[in-house]
ZASE-859293 format. One line per 2 residues: number of its first residue (from 1); their letters; for each residue y negated, z negated, x negated of N, C-alpha, C, O. Coordinates in pm, 1 decimal, decimal comma, m for minus. Each point is the difference from the previous one (the first is absolute). Example, Ala and Ser with C-alpha at 12.3 -4.5 7.8 and 13.67 -1.06 7.14 Angstrom:
<pamars>
1> AS> 569,0/m780,0/m1319,0/m119,0/0,0/89,0/m120,0/0,0/m90,0/1,9/m66,5/m103,6 | m106,9/138,5/138,6/m119,0/m6,0/m82,0/m109,0/m73,0/77,0/m110,8/m16,9/m50,9
</pamars>
This chain:
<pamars>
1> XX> m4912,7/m13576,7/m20354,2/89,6/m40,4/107,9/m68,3/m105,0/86,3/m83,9/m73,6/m51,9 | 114,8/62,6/179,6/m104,5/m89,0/97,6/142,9/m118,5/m32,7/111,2/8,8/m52,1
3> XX> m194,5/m117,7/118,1/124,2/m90,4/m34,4/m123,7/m107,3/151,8/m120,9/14,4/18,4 | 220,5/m110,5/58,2/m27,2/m66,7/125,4/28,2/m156,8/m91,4/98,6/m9,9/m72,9
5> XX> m176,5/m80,3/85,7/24,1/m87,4/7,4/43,1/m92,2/108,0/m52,8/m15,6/110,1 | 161,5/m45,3/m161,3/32,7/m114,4/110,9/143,1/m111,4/m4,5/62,2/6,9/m106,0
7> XX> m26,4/m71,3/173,4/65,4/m102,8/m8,7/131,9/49,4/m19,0/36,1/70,8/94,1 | 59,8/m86,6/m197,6/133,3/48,2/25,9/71,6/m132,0/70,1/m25,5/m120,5/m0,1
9> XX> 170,3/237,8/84,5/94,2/m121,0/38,8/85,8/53,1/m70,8/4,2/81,3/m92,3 | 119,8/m190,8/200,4/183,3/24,2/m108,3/51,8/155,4/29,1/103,6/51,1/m42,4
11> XX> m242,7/31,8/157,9/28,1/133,9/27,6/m52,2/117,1/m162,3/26,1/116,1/m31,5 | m80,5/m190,6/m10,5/m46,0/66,0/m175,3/84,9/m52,6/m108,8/m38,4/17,3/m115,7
13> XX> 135,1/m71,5/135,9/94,1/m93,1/m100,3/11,4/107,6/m114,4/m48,7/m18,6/m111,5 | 117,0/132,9/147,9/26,1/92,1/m137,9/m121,3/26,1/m76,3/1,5/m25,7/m120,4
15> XX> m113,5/76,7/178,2/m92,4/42,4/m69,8/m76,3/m121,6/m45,7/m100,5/30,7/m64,0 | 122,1/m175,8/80,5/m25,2/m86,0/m45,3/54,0/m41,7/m155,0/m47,6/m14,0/m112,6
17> XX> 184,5/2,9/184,5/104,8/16,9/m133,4/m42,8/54,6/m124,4/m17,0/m48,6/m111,8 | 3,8/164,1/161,3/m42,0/124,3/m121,6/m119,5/m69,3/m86,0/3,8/m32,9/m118,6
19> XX> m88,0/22,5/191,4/m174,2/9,4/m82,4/11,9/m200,1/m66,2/m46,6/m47,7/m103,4 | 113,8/m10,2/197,2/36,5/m134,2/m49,6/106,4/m5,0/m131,3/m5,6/m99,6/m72,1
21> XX> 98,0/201,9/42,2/73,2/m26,2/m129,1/m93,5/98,0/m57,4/m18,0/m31,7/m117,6 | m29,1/105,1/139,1/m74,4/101,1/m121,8/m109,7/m118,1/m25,6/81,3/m76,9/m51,3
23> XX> m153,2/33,6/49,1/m98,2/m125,9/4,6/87,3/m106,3/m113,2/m33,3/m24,1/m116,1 | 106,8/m8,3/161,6/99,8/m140,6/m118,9/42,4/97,1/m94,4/m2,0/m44,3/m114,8
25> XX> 35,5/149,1/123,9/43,8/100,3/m146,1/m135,0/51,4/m78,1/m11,5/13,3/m121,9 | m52,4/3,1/186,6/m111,3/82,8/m67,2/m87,5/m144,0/m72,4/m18,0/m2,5/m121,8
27> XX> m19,0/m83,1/188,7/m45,7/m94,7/m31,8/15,4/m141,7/m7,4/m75,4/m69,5/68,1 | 181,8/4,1/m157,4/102,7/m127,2/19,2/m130,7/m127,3/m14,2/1,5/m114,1/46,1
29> XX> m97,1/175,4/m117,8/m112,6/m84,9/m37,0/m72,5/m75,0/87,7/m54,0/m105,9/m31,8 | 49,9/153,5/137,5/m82,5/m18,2/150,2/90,6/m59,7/91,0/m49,7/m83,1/76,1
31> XX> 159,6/103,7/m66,9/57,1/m65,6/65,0/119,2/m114,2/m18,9/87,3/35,9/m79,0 | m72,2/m141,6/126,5/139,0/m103,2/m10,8/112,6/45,8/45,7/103,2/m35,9/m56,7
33> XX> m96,7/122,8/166,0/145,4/m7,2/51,2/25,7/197,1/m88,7/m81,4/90,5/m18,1 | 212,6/m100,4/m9,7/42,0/74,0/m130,4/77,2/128,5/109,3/11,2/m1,6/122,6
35> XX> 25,0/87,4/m204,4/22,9/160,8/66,4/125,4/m19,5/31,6/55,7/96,0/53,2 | 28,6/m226,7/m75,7/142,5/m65,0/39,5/12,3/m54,5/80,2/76,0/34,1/90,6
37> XX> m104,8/m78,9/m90,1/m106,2/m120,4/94,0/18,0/83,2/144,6/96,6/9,5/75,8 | m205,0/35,4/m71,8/m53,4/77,2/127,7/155,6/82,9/16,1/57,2/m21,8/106,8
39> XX> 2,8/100,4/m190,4/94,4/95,3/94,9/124,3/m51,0/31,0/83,5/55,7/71,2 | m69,2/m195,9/m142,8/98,9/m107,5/36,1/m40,0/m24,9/183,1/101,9/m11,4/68,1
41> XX> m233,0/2,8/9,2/m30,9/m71,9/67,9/64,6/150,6/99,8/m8,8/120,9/m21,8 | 95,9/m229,0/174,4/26,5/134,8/58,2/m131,6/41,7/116,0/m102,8/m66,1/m14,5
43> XX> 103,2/143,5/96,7/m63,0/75,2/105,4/m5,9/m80,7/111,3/m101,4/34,6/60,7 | 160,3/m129,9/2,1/m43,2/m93,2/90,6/m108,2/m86,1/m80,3/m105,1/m36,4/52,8
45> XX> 132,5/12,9/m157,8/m105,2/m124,4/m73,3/m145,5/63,4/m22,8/m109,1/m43,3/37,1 | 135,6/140,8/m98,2/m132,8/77,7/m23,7/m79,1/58,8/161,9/m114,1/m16,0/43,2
47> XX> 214,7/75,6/4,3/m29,3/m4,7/140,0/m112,4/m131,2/56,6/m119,3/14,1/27,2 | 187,0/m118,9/m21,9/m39,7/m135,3/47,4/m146,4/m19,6/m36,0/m91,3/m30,4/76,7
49> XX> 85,5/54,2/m212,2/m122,2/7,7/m104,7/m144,6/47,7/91,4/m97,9/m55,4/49,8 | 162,0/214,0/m65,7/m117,4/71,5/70,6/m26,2/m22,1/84,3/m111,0/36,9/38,4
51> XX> 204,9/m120,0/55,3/m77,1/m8,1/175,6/m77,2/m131,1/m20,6/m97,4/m14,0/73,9 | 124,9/m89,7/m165,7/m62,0/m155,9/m23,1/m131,2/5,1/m32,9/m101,9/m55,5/41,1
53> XX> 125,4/126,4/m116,0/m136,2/39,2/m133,8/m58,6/106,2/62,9/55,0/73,1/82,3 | m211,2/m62,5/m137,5/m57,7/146,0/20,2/9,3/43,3/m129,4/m49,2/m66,5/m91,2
55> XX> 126,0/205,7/65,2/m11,0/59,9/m102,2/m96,6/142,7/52,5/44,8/52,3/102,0 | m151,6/3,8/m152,3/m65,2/102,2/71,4/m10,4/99,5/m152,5/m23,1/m23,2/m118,7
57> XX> 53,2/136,3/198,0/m36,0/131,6/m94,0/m15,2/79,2/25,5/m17,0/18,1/120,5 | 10,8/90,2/m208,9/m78,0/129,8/12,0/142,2/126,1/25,3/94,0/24,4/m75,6
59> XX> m120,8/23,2/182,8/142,3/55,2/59,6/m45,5/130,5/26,2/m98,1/34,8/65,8 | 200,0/47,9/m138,7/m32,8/185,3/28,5/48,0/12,2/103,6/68,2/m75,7/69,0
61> XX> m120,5/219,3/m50,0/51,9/34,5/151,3/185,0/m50,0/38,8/49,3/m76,6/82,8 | 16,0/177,0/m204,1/139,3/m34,1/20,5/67,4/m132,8/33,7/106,9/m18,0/58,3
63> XX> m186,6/m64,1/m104,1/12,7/m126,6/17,1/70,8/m65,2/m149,1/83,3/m90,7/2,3 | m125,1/144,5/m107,4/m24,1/m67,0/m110,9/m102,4/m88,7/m43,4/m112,4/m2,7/50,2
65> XX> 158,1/m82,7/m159,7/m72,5/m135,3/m44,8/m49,1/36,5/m87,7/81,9/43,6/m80,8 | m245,0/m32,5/28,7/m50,5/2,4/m142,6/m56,6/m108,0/m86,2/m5,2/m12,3/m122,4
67> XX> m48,0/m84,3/250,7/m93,6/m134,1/m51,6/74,4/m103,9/121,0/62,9/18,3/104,3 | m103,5/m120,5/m173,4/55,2/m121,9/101,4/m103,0/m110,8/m56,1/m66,7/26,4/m100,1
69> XX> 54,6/m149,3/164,9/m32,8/m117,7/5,6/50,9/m107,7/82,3/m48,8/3,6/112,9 | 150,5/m121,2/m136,6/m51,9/m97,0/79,8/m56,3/m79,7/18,2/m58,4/m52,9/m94,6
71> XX> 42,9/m8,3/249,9/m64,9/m104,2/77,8/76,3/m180,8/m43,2/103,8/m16,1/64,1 | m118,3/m34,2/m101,2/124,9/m115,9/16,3/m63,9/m141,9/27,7/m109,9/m11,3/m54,4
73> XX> 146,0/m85,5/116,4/m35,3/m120,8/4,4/89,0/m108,1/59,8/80,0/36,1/86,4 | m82,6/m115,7/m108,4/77,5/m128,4/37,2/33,9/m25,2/126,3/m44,1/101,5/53,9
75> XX> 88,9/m161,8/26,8/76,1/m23,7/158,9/m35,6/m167,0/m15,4/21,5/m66,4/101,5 | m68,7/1,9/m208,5/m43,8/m125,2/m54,1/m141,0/m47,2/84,8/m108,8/48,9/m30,3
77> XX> 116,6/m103,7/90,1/m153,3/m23,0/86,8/m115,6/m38,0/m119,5/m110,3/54,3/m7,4 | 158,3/m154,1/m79,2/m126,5/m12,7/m73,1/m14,9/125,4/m82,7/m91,1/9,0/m82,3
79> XX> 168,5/77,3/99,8/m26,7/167,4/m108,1/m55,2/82,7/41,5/m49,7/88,9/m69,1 | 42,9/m95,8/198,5/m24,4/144,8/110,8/m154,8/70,1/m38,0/m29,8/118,1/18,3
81> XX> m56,1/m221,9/m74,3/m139,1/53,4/m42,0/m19,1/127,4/m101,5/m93,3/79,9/m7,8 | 220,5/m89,9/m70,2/12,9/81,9/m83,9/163,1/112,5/m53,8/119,7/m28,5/5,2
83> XX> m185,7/145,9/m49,1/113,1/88,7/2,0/m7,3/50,2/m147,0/m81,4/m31,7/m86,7 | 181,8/114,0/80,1/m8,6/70,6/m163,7/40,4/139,7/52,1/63,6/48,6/93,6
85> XX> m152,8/2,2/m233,1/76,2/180,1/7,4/90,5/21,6/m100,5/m20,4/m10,4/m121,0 | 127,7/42,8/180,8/119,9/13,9/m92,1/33,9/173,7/m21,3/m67,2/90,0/50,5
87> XX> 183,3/m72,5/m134,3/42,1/129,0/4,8/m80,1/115,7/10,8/34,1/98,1/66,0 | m133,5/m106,4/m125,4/m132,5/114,0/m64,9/41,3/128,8/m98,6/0,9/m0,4/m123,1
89> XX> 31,4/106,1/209,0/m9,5/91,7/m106,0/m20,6/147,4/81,7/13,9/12,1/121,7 | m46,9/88,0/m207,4/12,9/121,4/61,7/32,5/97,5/m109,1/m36,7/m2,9/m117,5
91> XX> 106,7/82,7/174,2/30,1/137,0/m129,8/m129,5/30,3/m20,7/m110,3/m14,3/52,5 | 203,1/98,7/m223,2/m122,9/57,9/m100,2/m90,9/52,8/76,7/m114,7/m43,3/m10,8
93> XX> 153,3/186,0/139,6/m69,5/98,4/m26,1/m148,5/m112,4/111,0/m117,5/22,8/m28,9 | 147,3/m123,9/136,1/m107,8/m34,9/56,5/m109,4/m111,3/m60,7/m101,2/m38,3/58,7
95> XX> 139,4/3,2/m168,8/m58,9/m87,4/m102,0/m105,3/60,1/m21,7/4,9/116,3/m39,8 | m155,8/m196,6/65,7/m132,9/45,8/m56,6/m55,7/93,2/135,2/m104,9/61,7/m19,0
97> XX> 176,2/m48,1/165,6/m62,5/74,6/112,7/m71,2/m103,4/100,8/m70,6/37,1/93,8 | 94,7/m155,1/m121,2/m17,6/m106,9/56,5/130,9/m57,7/146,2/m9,9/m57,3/108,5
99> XX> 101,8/105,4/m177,5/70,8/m7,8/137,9/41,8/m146,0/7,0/m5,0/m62,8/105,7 | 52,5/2,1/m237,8/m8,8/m92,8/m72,0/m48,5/m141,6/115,3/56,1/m89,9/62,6
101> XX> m206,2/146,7/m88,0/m90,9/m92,3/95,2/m21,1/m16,0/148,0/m27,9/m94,1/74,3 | 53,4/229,3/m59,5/m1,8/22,0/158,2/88,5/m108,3/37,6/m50,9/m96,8/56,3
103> XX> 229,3/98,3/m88,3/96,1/m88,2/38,5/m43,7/m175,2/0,1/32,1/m88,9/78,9 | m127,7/85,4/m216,5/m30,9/m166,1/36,2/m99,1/m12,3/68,0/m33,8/m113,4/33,8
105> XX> m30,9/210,5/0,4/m150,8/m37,1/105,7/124,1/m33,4/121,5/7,0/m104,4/64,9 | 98,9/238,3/m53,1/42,5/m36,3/101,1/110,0/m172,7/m4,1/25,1/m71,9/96,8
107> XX> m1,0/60,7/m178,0/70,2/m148,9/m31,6/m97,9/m112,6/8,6/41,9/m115,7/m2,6 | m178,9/143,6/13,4/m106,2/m141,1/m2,3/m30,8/21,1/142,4/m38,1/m103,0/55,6
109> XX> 44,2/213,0/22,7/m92,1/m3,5/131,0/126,9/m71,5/46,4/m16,9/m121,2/13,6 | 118,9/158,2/9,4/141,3/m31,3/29,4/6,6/m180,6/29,9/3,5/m66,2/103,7
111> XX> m4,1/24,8/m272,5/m16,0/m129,6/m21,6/m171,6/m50,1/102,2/m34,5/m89,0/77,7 | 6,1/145,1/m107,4/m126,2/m76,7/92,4/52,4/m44,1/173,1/2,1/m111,7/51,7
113> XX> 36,5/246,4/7,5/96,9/27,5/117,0/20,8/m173,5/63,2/m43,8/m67,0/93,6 | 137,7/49,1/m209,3/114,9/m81,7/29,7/m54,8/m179,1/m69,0/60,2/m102,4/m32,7
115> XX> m184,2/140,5/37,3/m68,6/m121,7/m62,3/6,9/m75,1/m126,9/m23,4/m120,7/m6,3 | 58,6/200,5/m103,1/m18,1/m81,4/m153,4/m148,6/27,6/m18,6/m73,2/91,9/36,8
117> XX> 53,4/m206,6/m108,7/m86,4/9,6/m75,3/m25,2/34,1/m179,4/m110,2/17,1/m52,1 | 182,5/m15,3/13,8/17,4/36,8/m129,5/110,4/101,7/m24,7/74,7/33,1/92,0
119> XX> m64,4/11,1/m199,9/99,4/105,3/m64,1/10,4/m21,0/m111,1/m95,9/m15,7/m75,5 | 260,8/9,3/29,9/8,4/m19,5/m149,0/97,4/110,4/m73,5/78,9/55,5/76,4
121> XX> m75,2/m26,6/m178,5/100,0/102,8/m83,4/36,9/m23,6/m108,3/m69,7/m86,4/m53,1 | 162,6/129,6/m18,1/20,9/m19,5/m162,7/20,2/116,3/m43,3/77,6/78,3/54,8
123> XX> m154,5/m48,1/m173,7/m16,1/137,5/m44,6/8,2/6,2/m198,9/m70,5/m45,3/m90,1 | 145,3/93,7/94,4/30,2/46,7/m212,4/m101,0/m25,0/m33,5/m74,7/84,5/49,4
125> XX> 7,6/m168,4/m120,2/m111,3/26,9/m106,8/m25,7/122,8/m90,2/m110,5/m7,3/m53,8 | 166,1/94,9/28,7/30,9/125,6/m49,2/m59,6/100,1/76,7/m43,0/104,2/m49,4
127> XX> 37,8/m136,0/187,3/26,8/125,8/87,0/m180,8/14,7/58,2/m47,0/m34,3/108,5 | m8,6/85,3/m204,4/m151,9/12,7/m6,5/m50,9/42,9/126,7/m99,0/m49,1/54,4
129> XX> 197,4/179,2/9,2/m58,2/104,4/75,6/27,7/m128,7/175,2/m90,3/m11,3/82,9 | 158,5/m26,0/m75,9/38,0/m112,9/83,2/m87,6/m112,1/m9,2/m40,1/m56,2/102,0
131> XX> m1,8/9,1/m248,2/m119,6/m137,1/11,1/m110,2/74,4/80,5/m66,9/m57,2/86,1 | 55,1/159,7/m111,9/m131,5/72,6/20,5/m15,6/62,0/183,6/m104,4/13,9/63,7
133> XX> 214,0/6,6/m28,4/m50,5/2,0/129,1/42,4/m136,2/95,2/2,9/10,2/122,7 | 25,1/m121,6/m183,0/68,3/m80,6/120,0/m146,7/m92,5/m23,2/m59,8/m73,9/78,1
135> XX> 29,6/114,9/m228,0/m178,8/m64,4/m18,5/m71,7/75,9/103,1/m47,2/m54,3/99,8 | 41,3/146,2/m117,6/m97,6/105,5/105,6/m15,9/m38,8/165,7/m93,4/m9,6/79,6
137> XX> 238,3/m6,5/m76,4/m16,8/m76,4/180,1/9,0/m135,1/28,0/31,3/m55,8/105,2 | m79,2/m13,9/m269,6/m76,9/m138,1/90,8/108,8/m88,6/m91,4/m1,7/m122,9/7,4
139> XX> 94,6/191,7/m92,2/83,1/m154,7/m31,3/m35,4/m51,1/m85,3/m99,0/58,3/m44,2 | 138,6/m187,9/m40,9/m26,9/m77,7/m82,7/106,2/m77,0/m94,2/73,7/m75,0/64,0
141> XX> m57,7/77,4/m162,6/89,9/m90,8/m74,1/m31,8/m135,6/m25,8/m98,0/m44,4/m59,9 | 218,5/m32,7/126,6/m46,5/m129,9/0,9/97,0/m61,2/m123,3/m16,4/m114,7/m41,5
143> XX> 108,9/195,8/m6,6/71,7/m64,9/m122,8/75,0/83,2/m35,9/14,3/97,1/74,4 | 70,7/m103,7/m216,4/105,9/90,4/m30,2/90,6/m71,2/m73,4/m14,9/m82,3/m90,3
145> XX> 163,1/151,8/173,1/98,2/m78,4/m56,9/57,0/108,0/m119,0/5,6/123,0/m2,6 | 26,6/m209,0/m76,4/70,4/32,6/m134,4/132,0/29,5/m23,7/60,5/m106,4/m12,8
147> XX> 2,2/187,7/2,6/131,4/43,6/13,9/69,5/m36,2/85,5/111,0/m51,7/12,8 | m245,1/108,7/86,5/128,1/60,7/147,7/123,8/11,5/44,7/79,8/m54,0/76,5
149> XX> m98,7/210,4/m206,2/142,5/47,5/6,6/24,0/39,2/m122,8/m82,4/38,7/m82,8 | 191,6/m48,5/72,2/98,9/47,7/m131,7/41,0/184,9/m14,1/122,7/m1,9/9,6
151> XX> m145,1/81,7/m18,8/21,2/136,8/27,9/25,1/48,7/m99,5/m64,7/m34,9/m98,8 | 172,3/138,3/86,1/27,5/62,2/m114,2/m36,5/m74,3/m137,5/m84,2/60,6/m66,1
153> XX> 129,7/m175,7/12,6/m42,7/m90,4/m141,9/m132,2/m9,4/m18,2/m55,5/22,2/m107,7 | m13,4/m62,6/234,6/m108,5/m17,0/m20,5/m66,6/m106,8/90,4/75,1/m34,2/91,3
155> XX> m189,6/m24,8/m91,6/m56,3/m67,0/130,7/m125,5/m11,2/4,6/m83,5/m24,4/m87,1 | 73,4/53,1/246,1/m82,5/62,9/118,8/m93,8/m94,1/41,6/10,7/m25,6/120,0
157> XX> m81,4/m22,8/m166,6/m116,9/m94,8/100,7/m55,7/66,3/149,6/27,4/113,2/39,7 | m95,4/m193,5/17,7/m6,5/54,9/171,2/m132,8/m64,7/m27,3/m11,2/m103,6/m65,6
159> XX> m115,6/187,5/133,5/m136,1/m75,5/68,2/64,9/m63,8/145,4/110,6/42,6/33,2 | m169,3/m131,0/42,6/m0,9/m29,8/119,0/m137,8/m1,2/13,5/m99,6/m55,4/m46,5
161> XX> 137,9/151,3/141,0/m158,5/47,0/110,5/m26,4/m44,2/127,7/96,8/m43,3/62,5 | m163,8/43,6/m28,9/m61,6/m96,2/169,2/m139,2/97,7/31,0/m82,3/38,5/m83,1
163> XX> 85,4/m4,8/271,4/m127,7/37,7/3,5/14,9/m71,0/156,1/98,6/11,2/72,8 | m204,1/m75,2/m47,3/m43,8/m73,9/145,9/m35,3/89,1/109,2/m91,2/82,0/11,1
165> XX> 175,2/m113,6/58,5/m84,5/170,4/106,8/m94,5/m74,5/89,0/m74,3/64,7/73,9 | 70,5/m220,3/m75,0/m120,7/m66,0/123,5/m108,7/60,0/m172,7/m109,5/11,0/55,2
167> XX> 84,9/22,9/m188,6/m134,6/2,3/m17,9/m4,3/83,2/m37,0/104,9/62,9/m14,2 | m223,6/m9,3/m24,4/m101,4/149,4/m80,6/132,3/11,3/m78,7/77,8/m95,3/1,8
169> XX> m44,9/222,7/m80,1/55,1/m26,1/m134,7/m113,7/m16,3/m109,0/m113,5/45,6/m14,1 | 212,6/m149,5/m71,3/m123,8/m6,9/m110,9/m64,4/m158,8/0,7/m73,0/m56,4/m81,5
171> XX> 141,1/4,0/227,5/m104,5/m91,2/49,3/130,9/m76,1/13,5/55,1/4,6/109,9 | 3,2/m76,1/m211,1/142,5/m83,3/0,8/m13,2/m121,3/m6,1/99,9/m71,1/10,4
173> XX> m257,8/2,3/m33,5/m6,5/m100,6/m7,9/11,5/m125,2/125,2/m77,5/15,5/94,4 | 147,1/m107,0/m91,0/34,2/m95,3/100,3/m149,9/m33,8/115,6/10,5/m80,0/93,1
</pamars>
């Protein structure tokens, strides 16, 4: 299936919806805000969301959602240098095509755009196939927090990752 990348608005809300609760159901581990959570929240709010934020994904012709990523950063002047990628996921079947990556190349050129200099994320310690490509395009763990989250009687530690887009990747040193 061809799939277009690009910026959703509050004009993609449903097909947002969709791939955003399949994401908190399929995987409570990865994310904080819960599959209640989200369908508690109404359609102006989420609406609001998408036009604030860049959320960008991988969109079929029909105009379905398979992958997403967002853009996010502070309105904080001393923050503006830096952004995070939030809300990372894509269905089974595009996992391992690289579509994955395409969306954060497109989330770092993005962030560059708009002038950060850094990028940060929090990602499952568990979630191997995820250390392994957010390593691949340059990120770095600068610490990990220890029970994150609480999930199903259990708890979730998080890496926090950082990659500098003013340097080389690889090249994190001050």
């Amino acid at each position: 299936m061809t799939h277009v990348i690009r910026r959703l608005t509050s004009a993609d809300l449903a097909a947002y919806r969709a791939i955003r609760a399949e994401a908190l159901i399929a995987h409570p581990e990865a994310f904080v805000e819960t599959p209640e959570g989200f369908a508690g929240r109404d359609d102006d709010n989420v609406g609001a969301m998408l036009d604030s934020m860049a959320v960008f994904a991988a969109v079929t012709p029909d105009g379905g959602v398979d992958a997403i990523v967002g853009l996010s950063r502070s309105d904080n002047p001393k923050e503006k240098h830096r952004g995070w990628l939030i809300q990372v996921y894509a269905r089974p079947a595009l996992r391992g095509t690289g579509m994955a990556q395409r969306l954060i190349e497109t989330a770092i050129a993005s962030a560059r755009d708009w002038g950060m200099l850094q990028l940060h994320l929090g990602v499952w310690t568990e979630n191997a196939a995820a250390l392994r490509l957010y390593q691949k395009l340059g990120f770095e763990t600068y610490a990990t927090e220890p029970r994150y989250l609480f999930v199903n009687g259990r708890y979730c530690d998080e890496h926090l990752m950082v990659r500098f887009l003013d340097k080389a990747p690889g090249d994190q040193n001050d």
